[in-house]
C-alpha positions as CSV (number, residue, x, y, z in Angstrom):
1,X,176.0,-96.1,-156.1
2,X,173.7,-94.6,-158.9
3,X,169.9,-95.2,-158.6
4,X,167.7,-95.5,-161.6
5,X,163.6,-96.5,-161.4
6,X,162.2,-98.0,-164.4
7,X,158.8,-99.5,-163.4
8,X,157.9,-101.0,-166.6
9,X,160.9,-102.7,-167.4
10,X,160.0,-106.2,-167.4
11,X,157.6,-105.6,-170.5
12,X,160.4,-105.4,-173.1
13,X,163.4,-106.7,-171.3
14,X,165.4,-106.7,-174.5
15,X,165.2,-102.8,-174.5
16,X,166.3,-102.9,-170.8
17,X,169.4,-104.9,-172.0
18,X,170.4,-102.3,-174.7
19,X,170.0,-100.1,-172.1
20,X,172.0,-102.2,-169.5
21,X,174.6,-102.0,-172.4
22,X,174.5,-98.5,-172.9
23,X,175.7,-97.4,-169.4
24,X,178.8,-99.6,-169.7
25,X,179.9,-98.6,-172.2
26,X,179.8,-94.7,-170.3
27,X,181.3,-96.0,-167.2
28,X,178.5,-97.3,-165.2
29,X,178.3,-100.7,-164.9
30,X,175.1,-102.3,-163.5
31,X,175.3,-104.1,-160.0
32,X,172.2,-105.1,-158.7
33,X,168.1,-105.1,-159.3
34,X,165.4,-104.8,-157.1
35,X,162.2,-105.7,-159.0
36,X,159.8,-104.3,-156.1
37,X,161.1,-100.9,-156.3
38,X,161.7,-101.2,-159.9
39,X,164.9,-100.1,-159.8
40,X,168.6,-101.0,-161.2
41,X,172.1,-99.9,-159.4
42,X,174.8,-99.1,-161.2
43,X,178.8,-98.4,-160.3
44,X,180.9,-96.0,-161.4
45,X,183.8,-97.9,-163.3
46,X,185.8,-97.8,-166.3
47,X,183.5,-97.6,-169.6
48,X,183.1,-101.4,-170.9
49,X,182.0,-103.3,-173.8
50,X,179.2,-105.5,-171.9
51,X,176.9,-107.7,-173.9
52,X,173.4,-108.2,-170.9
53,X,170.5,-110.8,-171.3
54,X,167.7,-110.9,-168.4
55,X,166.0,-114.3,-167.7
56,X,162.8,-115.2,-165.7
57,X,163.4,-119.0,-165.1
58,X,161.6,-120.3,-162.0
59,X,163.7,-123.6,-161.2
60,X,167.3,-121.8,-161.4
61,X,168.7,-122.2,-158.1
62,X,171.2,-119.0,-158.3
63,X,173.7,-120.7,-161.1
64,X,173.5,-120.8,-165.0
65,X,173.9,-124.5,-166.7
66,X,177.3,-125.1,-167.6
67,X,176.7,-124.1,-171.0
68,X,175.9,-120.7,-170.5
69,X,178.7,-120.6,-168.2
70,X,181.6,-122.0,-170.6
71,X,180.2,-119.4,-172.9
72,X,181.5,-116.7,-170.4
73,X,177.9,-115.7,-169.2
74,X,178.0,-115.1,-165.3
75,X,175.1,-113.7,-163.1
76,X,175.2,-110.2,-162.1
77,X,172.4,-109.6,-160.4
78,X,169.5,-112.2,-159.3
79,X,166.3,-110.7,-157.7
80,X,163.3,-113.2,-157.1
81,X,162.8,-115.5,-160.6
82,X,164.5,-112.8,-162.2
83,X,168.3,-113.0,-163.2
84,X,170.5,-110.1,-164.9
85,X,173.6,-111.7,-166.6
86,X,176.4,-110.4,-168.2
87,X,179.1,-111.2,-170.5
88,X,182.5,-109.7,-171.8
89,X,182.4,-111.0,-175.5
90,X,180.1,-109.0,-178.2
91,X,176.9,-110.3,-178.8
92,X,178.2,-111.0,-182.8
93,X,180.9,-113.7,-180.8
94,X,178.5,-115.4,-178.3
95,X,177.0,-119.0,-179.3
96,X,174.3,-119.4,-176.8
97,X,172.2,-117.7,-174.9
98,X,169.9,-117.7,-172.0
99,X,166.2,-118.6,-173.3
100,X,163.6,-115.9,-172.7
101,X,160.5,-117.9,-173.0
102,X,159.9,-117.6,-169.5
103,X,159.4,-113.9,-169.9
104,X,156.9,-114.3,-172.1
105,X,155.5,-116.6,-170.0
106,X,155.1,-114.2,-166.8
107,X,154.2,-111.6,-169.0
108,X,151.6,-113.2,-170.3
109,X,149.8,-114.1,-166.7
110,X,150.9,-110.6,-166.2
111,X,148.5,-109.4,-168.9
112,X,145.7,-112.0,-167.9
113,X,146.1,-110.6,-164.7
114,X,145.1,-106.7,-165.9
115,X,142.6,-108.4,-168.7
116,X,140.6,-109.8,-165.4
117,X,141.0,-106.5,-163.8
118,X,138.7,-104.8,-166.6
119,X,136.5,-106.9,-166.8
120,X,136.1,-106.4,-162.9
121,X,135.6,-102.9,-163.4
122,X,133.8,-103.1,-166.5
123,X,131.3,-105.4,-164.3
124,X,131.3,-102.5,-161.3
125,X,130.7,-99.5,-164.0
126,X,128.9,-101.7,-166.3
127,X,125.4,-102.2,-164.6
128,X,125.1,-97.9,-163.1
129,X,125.8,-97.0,-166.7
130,X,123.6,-99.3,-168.2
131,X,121.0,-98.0,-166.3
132,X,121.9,-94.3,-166.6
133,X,121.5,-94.5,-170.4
134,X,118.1,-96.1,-170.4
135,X,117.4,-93.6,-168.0
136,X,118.0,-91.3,-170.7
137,X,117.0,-92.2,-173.7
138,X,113.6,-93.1,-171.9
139,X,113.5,-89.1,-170.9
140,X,113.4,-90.3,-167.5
141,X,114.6,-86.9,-165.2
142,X,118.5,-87.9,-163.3
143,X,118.4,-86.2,-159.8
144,X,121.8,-86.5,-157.6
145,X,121.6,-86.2,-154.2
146,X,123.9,-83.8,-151.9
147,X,126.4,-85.9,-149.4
148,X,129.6,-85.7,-148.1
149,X,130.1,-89.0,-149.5
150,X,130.7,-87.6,-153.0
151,X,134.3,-87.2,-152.0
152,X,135.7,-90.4,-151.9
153,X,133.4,-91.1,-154.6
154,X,135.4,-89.2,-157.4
155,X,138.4,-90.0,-155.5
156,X,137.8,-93.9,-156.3
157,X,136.3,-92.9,-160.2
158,X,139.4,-91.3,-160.6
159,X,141.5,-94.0,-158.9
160,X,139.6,-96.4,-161.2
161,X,140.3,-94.2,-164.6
162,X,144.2,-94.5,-163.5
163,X,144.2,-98.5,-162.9
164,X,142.5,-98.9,-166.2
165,X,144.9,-96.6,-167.9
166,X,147.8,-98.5,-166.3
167,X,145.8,-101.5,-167.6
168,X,145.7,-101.1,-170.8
169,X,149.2,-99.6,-171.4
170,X,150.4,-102.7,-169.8
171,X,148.1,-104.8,-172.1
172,X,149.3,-102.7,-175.4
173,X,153.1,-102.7,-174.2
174,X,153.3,-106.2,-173.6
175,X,151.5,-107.6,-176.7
176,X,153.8,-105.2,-178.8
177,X,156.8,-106.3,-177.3
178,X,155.5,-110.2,-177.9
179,X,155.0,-109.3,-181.8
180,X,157.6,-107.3,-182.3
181,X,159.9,-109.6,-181.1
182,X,158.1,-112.7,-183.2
183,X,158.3,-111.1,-186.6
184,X,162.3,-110.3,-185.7
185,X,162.2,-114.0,-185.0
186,X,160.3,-115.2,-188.4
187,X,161.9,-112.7,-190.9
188,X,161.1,-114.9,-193.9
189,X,159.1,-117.5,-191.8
190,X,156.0,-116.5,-194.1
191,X,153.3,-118.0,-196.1
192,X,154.4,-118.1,-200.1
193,X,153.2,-115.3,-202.0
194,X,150.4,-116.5,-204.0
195,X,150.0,-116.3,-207.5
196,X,146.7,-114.9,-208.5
197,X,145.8,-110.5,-208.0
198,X,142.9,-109.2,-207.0
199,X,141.0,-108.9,-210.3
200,X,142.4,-112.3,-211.3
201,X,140.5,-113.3,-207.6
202,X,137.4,-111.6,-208.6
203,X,137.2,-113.7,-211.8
204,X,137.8,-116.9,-210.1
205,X,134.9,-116.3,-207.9
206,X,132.6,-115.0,-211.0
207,X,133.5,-118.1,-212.7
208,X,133.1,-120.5,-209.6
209,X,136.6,-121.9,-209.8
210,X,137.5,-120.3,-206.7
211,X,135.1,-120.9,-203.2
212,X,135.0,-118.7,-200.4
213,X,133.7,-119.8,-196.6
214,X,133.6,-117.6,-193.4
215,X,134.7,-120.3,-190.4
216,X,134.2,-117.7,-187.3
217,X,135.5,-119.3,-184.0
218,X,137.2,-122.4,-185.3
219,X,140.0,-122.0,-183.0
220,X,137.7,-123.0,-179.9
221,X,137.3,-126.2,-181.6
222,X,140.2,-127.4,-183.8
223,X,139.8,-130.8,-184.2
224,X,136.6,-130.0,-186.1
225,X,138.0,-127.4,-187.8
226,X,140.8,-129.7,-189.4
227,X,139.0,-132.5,-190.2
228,X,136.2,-129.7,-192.2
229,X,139.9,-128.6,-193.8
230,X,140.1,-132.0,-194.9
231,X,136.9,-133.2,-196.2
232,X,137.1,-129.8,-198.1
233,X,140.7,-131.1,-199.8
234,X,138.9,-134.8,-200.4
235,X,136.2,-133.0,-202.4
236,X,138.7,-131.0,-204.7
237,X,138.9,-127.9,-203.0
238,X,142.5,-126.9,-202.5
239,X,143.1,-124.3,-199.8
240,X,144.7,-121.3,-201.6
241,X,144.6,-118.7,-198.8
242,X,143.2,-117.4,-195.7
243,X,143.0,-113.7,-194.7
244,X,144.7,-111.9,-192.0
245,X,142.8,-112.2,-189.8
246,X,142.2,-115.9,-190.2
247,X,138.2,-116.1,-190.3
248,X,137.7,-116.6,-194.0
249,X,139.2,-119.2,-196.1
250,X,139.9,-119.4,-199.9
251,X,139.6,-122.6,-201.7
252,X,140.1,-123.0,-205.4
253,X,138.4,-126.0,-207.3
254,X,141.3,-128.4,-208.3
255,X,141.9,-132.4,-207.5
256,X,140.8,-134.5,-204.8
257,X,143.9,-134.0,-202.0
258,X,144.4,-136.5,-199.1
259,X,145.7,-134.1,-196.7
260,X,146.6,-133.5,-192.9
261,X,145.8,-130.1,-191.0
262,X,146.9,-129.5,-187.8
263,X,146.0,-126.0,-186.1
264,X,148.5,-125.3,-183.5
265,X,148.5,-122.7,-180.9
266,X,151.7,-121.3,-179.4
267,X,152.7,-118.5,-176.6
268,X,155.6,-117.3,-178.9
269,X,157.1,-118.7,-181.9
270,X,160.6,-118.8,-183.0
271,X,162.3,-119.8,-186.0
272,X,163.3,-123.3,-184.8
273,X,159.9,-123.9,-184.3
274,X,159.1,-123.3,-188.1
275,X,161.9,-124.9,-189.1
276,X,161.5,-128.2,-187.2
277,X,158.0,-128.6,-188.8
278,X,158.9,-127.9,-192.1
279,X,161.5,-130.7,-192.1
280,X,159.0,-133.1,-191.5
281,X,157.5,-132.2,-194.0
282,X,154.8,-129.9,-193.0
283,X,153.8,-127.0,-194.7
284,X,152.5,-123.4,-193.6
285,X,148.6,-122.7,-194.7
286,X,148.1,-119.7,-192.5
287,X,149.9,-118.0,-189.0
288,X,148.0,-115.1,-187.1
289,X,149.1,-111.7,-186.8
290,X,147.6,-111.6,-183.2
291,X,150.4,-110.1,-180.6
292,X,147.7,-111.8,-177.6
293,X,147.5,-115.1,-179.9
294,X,149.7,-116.9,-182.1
295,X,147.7,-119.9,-184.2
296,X,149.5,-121.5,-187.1
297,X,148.0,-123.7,-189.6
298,X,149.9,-126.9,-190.7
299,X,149.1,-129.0,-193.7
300,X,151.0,-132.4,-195.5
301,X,149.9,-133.8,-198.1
302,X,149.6,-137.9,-197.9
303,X,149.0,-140.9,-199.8
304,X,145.4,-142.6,-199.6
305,X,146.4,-145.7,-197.4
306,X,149.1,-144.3,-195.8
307,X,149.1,-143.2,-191.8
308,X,147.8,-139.9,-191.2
309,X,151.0,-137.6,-190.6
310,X,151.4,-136.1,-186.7
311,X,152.5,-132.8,-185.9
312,X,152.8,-134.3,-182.3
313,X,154.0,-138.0,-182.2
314,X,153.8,-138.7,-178.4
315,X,149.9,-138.8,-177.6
316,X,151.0,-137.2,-174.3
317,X,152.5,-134.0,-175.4
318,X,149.7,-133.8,-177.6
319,X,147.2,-134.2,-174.9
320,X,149.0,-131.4,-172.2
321,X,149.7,-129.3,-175.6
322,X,145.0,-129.2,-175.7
323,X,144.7,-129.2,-171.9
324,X,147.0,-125.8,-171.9
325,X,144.9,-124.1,-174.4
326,X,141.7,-124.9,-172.9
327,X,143.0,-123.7,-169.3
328,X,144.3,-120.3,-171.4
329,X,141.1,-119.5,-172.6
330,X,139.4,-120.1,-169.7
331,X,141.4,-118.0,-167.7
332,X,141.1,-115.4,-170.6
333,X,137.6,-115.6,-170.4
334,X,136.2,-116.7,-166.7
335,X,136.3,-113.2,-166.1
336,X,134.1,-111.8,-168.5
337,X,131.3,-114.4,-167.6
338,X,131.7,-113.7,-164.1
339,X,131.0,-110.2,-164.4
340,X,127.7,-110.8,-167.1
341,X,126.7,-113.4,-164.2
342,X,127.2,-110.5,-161.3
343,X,124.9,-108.1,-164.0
344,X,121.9,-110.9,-165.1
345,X,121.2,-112.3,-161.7
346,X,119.9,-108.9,-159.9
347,X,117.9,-107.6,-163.2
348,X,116.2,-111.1,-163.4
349,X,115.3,-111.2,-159.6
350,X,114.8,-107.7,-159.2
351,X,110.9,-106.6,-158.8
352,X,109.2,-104.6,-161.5
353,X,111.4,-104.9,-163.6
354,X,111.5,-105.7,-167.5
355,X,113.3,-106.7,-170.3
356,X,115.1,-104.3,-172.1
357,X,117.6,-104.2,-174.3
358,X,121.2,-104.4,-172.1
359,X,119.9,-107.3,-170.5
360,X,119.6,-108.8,-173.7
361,X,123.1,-108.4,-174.6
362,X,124.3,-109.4,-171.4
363,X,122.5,-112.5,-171.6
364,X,124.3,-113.0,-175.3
365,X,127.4,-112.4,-174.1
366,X,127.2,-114.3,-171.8
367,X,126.0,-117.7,-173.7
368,X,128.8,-116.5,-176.2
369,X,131.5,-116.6,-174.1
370,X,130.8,-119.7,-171.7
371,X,130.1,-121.6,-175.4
372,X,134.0,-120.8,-175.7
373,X,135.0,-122.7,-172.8
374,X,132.5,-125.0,-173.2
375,X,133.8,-125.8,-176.9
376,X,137.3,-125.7,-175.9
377,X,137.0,-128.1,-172.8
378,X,134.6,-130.3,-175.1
379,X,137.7,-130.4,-177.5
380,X,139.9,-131.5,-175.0
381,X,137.7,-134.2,-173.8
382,X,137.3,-135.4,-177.6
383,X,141.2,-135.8,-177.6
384,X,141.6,-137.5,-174.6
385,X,138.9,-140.2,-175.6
386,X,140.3,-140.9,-178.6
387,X,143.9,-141.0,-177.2
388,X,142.4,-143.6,-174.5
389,X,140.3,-145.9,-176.9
């Protein structure tokens, strides 16, 4: 029995299966995982052709569906959630597949998980270094004083530097992983090219033919943000593009449109997904590059008169579909008030003491980021009135 530790191999499971892959084909073929230690056995054997696929599905019971199964897939090792399974044929020969979007899934809590631990920290470190620089730039003279103490003080600053270094490669690793594996997924799933160049766009604006607006935040509130889409469209001006990063927005004076947008959110996006949209009809205006986020930005054009097309007919999906991006962004972002809370509340009760300029931004960031929840939650409370009316 051969021993090998991987300890971040849940982050980009389908280099693990390559891997997996790999060592059959050289005669060891894997036998068992155990996802505390991080580790994968392998047996010496005959060198194989093996084709692996790793799952994270919480309601299988220790067997595949009978699909999977007739397809020649078969478990080879199940540890927890997790399940290893294997398959004789190539991958070029095999119909179907176990899903993975239950990997993307835990990964993503995973990352949530290290995203709350910096902001923990950065709430710990935040305050002592706040008030070390003014300190400092007030000329004010630093004086450390000798104890034994000191000790297990570097010993935690250094434990700290290594959790947030593990942090954010966890962070980087998984969000890569999540991109990389959605623009394999969307090869050609892109927005058409569009017609005009760069100078030809500079005398568009000159002219006032073309309109430019800078919509910051609109994803907190979509609803509002689609119907402003709309009225834009009812007044003549046609959505032409919207830039990477998805915070300003392009329109170019034309007809009157009656049109439907519909900003979606998604954890990860495959083809099917595009593909199901665009034969109803839909159209895509914009899809963000984010590895952390993935909003895309439907339109369909419609006759005045005619019911308002749905990117979600059942009123119910629709309804969980707000409720679970309002309970993401909270997560995302509890956190970070939490620690600005922890930081306001001793230099507003604390004696003697005045306003400068940290406190300031902590009380902006603050109001900033509980208006995102509050907008997003608001949003979902708009939704479920109208869908209750």
């Amino acid at each position: 029995m051969i021993k090998k530790y991987r300890p971040f191999w849940s982050y980009d499971t389908e280099r693990v299966e390559r891997w997996l892959e790999d060592n059959a084909a050289k005669g060891y073929r894997f036998t068992k995982l155990n996802r505390w230690m991080r580790c994968f056995y392998f047996q010496k054997s005959a060198p194989e052709t093996m084709t692996y696929r790793i799952s994270f599905d919480k309601a299988q019971k220790g067997h595949l569906p009978g699909v999977l199964m007739e397809e020649g897939w078969r478990i080879a090792s199940k540890s927890g959630n997790w399940s290893v399974v294997e398959n004789n044929k190539p991958a070029s020969e095999i119909k179907a597949e176990p899903v993975q979007e239950g990997i993307f899934r835990h990964n993503q809590w995973v990352m949530y998980g290290f995203i709350g631990l910096l902001c923990y920290l950065a709430g710990v470190l935040l305050l002592p270094g706040a008030m070390f620089v003014s300190s400092w730039m007030n000329g004010e003279e630093i004086q450390v004083e000798p104890s034994p103490w000191w000790a297990l003080t570097y010993s935690l600053l250094v434990l700290a530097v290594l959790t947030v270094v593990l942090a954010v490669y966890s962070i980087v690793k998984i969000t890569g992983t999540r991109k990389a594996f959605s623009n394999r997924s969307l090869e050609g799933e892109v927005v058409p090219n569009k017609a005009l160049g760069k100078q030809e766009e500079k005398k568009w604006k000159r002219s006032g033919r073309m309109v430019v607006k800078v919509k910051m935040g609109w994803m907190y509130a979509p609803d509002k943000f689609e119907h402003w889409l709309e009225k834009m469209e009812r007044q003549g001006f046609n959505l032409y593009r919207v830039s990477k990063i998805g915070t300003i927005f392009y329109f170019t004076k034309g007809r009157p449109r009656t049109m439907a947008y519909r900003a979606d959110y998604q954890n990860v996006v495959h083809k099917s997904y595009y593909d199901l949209h665009r034969e109803a009809g839909w159209e895509t205006a914009f899809q963000s590059i984010s590895g952390l986020e993935k909003w895309v930005i439907w339109r369909q054009e419609y006759k005045e008169g005619e019911e308002r097309p749905q990117l979600y007919s059942d009123p119910t999906t629709h309804l969980k579909h707000a409720r679970r991006i309002s309970i993401t962004y909270t997560i995302l972002f509890l956190p970070l008030i939490l620690v600005y809370v922890s930081n306001i509340i001793p230099m507003l009760t604390a004696e003697g003491t005045t306003f400068s300029w940290h406190r300031i931004l902590f009380v902006v960031a603050f109001v900033l980021f509980s208006s995102f929840i509050f907008r997003m939650w608001s949003y979902y409370g708009r939704l479920r009135k109208s869908f209750s009316a």
